[in-house]
PADO-241793 format. One line per 2 residues: number of its first residue (from 1); for each residue x, y, z of C-alpha. Coordinates in steps of 0.1 Angstrom, whole numbers, plus 5000, padded with zeros to 4 digits. Each point is the difference from the previous one (the first is absolute). Example, Ala and Ser with C-alpha at 12.3 -4.5 7.8 and 13.67 -1.06 7.14 Angstrom:
BEGIN
1	5123 4955 5078  5014 5034 4993 .
# end
This chain:
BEGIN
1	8679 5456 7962  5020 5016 5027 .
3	4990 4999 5036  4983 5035 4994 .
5	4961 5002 5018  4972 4997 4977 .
7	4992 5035 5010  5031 5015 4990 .
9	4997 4986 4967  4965 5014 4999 .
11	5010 5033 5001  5029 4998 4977 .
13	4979 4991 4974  4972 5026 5006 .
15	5034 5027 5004  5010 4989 4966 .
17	4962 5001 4984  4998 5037 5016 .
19	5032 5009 4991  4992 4988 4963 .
21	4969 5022 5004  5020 5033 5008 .
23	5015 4999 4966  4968 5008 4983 .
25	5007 5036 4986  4980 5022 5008 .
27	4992 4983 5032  4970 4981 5011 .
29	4976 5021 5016  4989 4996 5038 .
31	4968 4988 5010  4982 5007 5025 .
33	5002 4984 5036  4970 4995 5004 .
35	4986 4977 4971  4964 4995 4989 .
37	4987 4967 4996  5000 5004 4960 .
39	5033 5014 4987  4993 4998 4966 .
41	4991 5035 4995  5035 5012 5016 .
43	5018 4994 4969  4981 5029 4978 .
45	5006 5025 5028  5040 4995 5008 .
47	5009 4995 4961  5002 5023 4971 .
49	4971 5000 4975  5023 4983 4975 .
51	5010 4974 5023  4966 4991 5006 .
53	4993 4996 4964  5024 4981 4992 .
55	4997 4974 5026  4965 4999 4997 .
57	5000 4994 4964  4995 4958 4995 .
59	5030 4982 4985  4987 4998 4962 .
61	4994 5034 4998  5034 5009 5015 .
63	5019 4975 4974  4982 5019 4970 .
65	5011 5037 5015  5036 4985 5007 .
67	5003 4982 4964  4989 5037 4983 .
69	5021 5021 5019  4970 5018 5020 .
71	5015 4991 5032  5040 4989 5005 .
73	5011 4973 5022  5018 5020 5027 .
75	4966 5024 5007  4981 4970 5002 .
77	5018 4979 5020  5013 5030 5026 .
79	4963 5001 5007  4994 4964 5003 .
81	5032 5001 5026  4981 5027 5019 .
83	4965 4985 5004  5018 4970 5007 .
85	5018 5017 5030  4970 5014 5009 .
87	4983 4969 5001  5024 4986 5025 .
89	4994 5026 5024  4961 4991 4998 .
91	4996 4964 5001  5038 4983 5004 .
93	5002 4981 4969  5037 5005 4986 .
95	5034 4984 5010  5016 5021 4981 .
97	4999 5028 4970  5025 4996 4971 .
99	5007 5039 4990  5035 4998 4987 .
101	4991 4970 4981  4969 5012 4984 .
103	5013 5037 4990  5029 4983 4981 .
105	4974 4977 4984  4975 5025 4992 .
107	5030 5022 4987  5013 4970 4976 .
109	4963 4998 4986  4996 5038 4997 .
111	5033 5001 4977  4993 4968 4981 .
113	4970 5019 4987  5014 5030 4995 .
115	5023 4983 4978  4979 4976 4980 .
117	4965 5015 5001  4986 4968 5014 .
119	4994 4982 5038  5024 4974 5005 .
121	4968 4975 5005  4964 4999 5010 .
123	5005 5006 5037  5026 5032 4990 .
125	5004 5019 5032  4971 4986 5018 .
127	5008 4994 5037  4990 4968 5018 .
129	5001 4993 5039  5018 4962 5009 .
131	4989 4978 5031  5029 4998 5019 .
133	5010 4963 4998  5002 5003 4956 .
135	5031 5001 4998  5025 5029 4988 .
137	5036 4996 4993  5020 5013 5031 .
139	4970 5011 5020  4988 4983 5034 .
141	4971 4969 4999  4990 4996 5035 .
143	4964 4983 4989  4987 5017 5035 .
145	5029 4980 5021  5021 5019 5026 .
147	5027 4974 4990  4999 5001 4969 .
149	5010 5038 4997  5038 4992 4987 .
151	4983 4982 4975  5007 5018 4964 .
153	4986 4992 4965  5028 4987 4979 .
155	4983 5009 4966  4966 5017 4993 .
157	4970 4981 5000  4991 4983 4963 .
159	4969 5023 4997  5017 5029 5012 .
161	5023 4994 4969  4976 5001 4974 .
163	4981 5032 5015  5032 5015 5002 .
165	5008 4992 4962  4962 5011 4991 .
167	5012 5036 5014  4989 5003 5035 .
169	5016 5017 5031  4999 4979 5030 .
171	5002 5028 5031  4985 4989 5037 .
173	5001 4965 5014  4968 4992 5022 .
175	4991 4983 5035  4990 4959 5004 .
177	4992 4985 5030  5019 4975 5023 .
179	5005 4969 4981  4975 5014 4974 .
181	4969 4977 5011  4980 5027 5010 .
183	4973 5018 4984  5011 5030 5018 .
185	5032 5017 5001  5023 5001 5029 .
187	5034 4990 5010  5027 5009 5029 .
189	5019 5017 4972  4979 5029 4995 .
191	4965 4995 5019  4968 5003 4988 .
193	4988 5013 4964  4964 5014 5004 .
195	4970 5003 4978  5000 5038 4987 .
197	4966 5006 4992  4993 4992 5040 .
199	5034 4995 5022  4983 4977 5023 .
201	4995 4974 4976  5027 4977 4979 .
203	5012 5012 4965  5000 4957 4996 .
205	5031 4974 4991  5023 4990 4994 .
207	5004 5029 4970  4982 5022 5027 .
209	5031 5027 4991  4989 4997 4970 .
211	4966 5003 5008  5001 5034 5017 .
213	5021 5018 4983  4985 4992 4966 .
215	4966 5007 5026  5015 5038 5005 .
217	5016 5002 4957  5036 4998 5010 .
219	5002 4972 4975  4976 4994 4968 .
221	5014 4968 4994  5016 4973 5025 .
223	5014 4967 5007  4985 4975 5025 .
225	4999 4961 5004  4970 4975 5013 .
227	5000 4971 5012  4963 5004 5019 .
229	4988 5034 4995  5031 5023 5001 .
231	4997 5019 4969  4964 5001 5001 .
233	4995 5007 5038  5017 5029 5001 .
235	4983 5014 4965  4968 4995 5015 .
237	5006 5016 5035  5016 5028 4979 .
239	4974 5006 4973  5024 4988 4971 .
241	4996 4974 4967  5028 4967 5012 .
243	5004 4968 4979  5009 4968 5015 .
245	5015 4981 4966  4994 4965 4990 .
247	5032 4984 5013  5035 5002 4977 .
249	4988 5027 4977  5019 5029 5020 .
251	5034 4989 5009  5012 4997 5038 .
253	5036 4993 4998  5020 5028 5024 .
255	4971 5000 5025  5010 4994 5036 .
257	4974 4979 5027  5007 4968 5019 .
259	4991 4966 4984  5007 5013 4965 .
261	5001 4971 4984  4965 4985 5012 .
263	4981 4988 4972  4967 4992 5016 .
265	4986 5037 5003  5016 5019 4972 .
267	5008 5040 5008  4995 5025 4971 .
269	5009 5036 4997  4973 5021 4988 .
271	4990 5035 4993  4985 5031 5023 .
273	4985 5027 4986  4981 5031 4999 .
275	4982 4992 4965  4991 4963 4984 .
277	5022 5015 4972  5029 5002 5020 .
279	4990 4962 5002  5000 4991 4968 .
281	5030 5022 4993  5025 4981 5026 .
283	4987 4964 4985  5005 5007 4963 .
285	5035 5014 5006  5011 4973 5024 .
287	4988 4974 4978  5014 5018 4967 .
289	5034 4995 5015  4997 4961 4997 .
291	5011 4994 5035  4993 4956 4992 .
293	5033 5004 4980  5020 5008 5032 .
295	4979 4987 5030  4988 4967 4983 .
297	4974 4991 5024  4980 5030 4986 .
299	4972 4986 4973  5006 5016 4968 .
301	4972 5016 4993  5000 5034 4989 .
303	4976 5028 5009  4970 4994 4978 .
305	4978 5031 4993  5002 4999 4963 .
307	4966 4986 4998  4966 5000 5027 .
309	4997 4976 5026  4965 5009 5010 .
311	4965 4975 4987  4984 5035 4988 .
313	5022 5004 4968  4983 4969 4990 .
315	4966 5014 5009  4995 4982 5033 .
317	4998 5017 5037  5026 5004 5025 .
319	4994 4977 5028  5012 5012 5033 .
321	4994 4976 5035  4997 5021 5030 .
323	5017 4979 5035  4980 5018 5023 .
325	5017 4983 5030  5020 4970 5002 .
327	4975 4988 5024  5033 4996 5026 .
329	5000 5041 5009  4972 5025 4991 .
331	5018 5035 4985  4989 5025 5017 .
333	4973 5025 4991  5025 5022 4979 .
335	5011 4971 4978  4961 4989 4997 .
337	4987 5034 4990  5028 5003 4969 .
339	4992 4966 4989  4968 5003 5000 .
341	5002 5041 4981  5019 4983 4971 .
343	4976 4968 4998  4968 5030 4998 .
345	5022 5018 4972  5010 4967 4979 .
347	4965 4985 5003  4987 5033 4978 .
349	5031 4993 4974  4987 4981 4974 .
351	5033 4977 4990  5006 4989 5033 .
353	4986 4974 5020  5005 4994 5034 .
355	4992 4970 5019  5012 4987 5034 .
357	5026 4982 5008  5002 4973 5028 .
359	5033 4992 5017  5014 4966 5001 .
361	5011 4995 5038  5024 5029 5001 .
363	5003 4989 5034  5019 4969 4989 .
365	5021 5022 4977  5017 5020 5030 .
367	5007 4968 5016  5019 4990 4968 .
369	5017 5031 4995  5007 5007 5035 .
371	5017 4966 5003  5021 5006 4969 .
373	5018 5034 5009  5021 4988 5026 .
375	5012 4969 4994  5027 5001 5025 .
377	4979 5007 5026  5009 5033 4997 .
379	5042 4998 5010  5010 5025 4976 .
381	4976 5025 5012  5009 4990 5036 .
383	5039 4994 4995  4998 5040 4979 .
385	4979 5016 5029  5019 4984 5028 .
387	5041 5007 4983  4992 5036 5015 .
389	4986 5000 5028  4971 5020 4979 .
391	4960 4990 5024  4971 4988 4975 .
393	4978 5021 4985  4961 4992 5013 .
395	4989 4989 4958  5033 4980 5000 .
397	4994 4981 5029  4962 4997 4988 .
399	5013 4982 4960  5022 4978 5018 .
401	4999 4993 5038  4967 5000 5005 .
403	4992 4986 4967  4988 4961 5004 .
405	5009 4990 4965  5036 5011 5006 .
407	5019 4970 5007  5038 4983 4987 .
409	4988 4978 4972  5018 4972 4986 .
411	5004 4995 4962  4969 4976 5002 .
413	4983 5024 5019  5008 5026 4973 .
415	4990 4978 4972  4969 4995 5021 .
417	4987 5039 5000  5013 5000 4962 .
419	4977 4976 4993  4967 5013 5018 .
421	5013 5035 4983  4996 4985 4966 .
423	4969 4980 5008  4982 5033 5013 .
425	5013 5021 4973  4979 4970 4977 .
427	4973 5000 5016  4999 5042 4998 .
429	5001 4994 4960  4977 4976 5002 .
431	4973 5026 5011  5013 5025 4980 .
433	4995 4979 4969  4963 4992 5015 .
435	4989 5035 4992  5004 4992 4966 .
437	4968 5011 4979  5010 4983 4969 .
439	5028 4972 4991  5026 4998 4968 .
441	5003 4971 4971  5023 4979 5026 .
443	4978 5006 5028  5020 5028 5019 .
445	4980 5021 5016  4991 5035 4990 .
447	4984 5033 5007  5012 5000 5037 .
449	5001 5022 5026  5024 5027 4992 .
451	5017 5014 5030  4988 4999 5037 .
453	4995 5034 5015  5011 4994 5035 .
455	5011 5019 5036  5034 5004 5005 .
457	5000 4994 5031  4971 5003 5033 .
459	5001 5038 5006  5016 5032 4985 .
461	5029 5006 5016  5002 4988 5034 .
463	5019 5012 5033  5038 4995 5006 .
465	5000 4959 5005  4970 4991 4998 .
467	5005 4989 4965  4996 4963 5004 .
469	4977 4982 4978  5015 4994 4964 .
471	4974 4981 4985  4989 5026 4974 .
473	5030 4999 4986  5023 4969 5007 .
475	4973 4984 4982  5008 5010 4967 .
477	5036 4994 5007  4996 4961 5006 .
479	4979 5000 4972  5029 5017 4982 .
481	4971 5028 4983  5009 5034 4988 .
483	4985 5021 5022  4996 5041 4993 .
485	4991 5021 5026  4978 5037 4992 .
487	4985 5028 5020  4966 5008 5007 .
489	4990 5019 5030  5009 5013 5029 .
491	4982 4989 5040  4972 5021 5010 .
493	4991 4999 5035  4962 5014 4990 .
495	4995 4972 4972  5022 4971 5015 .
497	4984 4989 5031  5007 4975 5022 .
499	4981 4968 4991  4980 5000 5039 .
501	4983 4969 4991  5027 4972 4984 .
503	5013 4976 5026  5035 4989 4984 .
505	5004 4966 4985  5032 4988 5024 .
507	5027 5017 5017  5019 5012 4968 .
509	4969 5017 4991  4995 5015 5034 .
511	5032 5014 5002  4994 5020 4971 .
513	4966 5012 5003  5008 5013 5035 .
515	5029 5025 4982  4976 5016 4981 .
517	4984 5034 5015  4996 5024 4973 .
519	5016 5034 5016  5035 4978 5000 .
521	5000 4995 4962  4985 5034 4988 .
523	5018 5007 4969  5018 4968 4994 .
525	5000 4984 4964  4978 4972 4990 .
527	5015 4981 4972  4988 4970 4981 .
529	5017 4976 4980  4997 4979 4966 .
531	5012 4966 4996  5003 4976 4970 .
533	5018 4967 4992  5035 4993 4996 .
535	5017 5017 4974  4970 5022 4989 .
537	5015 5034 5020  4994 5016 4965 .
539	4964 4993 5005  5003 5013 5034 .
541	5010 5032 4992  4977 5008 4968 .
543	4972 4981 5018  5003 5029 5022 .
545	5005 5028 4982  4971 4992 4980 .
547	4984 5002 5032  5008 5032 5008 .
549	4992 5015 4966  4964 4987 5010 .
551	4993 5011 5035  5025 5026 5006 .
553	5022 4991 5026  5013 5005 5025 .
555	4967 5015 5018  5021 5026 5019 .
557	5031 5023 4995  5032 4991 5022 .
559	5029 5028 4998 .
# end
């Protein structure tokens, strides 16, 4: 970098995302100055009727009217490029559109089908939104760092290649925070991204780009990564379905962070979307494209729907375990009231069980995972903030300089933490196995506990830093559990009360239960999720769905 101020380079690159913005044809419309606290109605008022179809149309249906010629890949993604502008103007979520890029795309795809009567793949001329530090070829990968903006992708991303080659147009690059340990979005680069179904609360993190504008339908399908909550933060805070992946089955190669090559606390990229189809529809293609013959540290398995994971095909119940609080930080009344609407709904379902589940000292777990994440004591965070002069964000200086775990560890040390990782990740299968109703001709135990029905995280949505306890979610990512993230509900001040009598278990618990007054979250989503064991995300997902079918989520309608 030169000796150019951190602020200059700030607005360079939101010139460049603005100027990228002013090539949408026709151009974006104006909002209005004065915003209300829930944007999400803007949208149908500034666009045309067909623009708002289109991009509110979920990505499976939008793959069927592209691949039958209904709708072509130019209309669709012109309006996709629209609401995506728009969205940018609402809630700050975009580092920059791709226009050209896309049109010439969607144009290539058109012309292929004119030609040969078919899509070129199963994604043909579906767009999908990228978190900014998944690499493209060419393009900038600043992972939230003022000094990393020279920084350019030298090839695309791995999973960007096989979406690509699946049909898919890749047109608006989304916001991450500074040094992408937050679960909120912010950076010096280009500010705050807010919630946009209430502008006073977070849209979440690290994927909290992501987050809002597939919150407000400028995307039906994106890209995020997590490493403690940051695909499934910002689906929650933003009403959307987000899996966090078992480890190695969606390929990471071409993604920018620091401490890339830490093996204790494994990142994954993920899925965002505004339909558990759209879900589904992301993990069969990536894993179609046998991404374990080019990044070899990716297991390979295949995506496995050709048969039913679920105990009901052989006649026996679905058993779901509810965490109703990790008995570290109480959820607030929001969180409570959706848990406790789906437990009513699956008690009356005759296939499913549902029992409780009691958590092993998740307390112990953050201390684990906490120590893991910086290893270094944080110097590549420090040595990238400090190279430009950029201040620390408040949730940056929260994961790392106020954090107690966060020391420079030596290679015992490391081995150390490895070690207690593994040990608690035993002990966690341990219980698991102990719900077993019945065991097998060797022994192994069977009939457990199918998936854990969990908070994501203490609240819905919470305001701008104040996003500080990851327990809900880190947990599952020590554990190394895929973890899929729904909607439910939205915060209403008249049902959700405060909780006048509950004196808070410790200061972590405190903390949160003195954020919570009703009026501030009115209209924010409340989002659940459902976790399994390693390797059984196809569970996940049709654990879910079958879910769904039974009690008709989500409660509530969203855009």
């Amino acid at each position: 970098m030169t000796t150019t101020s951190w602020e200059d380079i700030a607005k360079t690159a939101q010139d460049l995302r603005d100027a990228s913005i002013a090539l949408v044809d026709p151009p974006i419309p104006e909002v209005p100055s004065e915003l209300p606290r829930d944007v999400t109605g803007i949208p149908k008022i500034l666009l045309t009727t067909d623009e708002v179809l289109i991009t509110q149309t979920p990505p499976e249906e939008l793959v069927t009217a592209l691949a039958s010629g209904k709708l072509t890949s130019i209309a669709v993604v012109n309006a996709f490029l629209r609401r995506a502008g728009l969205a940018q103007k609402l809630t700050n979520c975009i580092t920059e559109l791709l226009p050209e890029e896309a049109l010439i795309r969607a144009k290539y795809l058109d012309d292929y089908y004119k030609e040969h009567k078919c899509p070129v793949g199963p994604l043909h001329g579906l767009p999908i939104s990228v978190k900014e530090h998944i690499g493209m070829k060419g393009k900038g990968l600043n992972a939230g760092f003022v000094s990393w903006w020279d920084h350019k992708g030298v090839d695309d991303a791995h999973v960007l290649k096989i979406l690509w080659r699946a049909g898919c147009i890749f047109y608006v690059r989304t916001t991450e925070p500074q040094t992408l340990m937050h679960l909120e979005t912010s950076n010096n680069l280009y500010g705050v991204t807010v919630n946009p179904f209430n502008r006073a609360l977070t849209s979440g993190g690290s994927s909290g780009g992501e987050g809002a504008l597939l919150g407000l339908r400028g995307s039906c399908l994106g890209i995020g990564s997590d490493i403690g909550g940051s695909i499934r933060s910002p689906s929650a805070n933003c009403g959307l379905y987000g899996l966090r992946p078992t480890s190695f089955r969606v390929p990471v190669q071409g993604m920018a962070a620091t401490m890339m090559f830490e093996e204790q606390i494994i990142p994954v990229i993920g899925p965002l979307s505004t339909s558990l189809e759209g879900v589904k529809l992301f993990m069969k293609t990536v894993l179609s494209g046998k991404p374990w013959l080019t990044e070899p540290s990716c297991v390979p398995i295949p995506w496995r729907d050709q048969e039913s994971y679920l105990p009901t095909v052989s006649g026996r119940k679905l058993r779901v375990a509810v965490l109703w609080s990790d008995e570290i930080v109480k959820p607030h009344p929001p969180v409570t009231r959706a848990l406790r609407e789906i437990i009513s709904k699956l008690q009356d379902t005759p296939d499913i069980e549902v029992t409780t589940w009691k958590p092993y000292k998740h307390d112990e777990a953050w201390e684990i995972i906490a120590s893991l994440y910086f290893a270094d004591g944080g110097k590549e965070e420090t040595d990238a903030i400090a190279a430009s002069g950029e201040p620390w964000r408040p949730l940056s200086k929260f994961i790392i300089q106020e954090n107690p775990y966060v020391k420079h560890m030596s290679i015992e040390d490391v081995w150390y933490w490895t070690g207690r990782r593994e040990q608690y990740r035993s002990m966690y299968a341990k219980i698991w196995n102990e719900t077993a109703m019945t065991s097998g001709p060797n022994g192994e135990p069977e009939e457990m506990v199918d998936v854990i029905l969990a908070p994501v995280g203490p609240g819905a949505a919470l305001p701008i830093d104040q996003t500080k306890y990851w327990g809900y979610a880190s947990q599952w990512n020590l554990l190394d559990y895929p973890a899929l993230v729904f909607p439910v509900s939205k915060v209403d001040p008249d049902i959700d009360k405060v909780d006048e009598g509950y004196h808070p278990m410790n200061e972590k618990d405190a903390f949160n239960y003195n954020l919570y007054e009703p009026e501030r979250y009115r209209g924010a989503p409340v989002s659940l999720q459902l976790v399994g064991r390693r390797y059984e995300d196809e569970k996940v997902i049709e654990a879910l769905d079958y879910i769904k079918d039974r009690i008709g989520l989500p409660f509530t309608t969203y855009v």
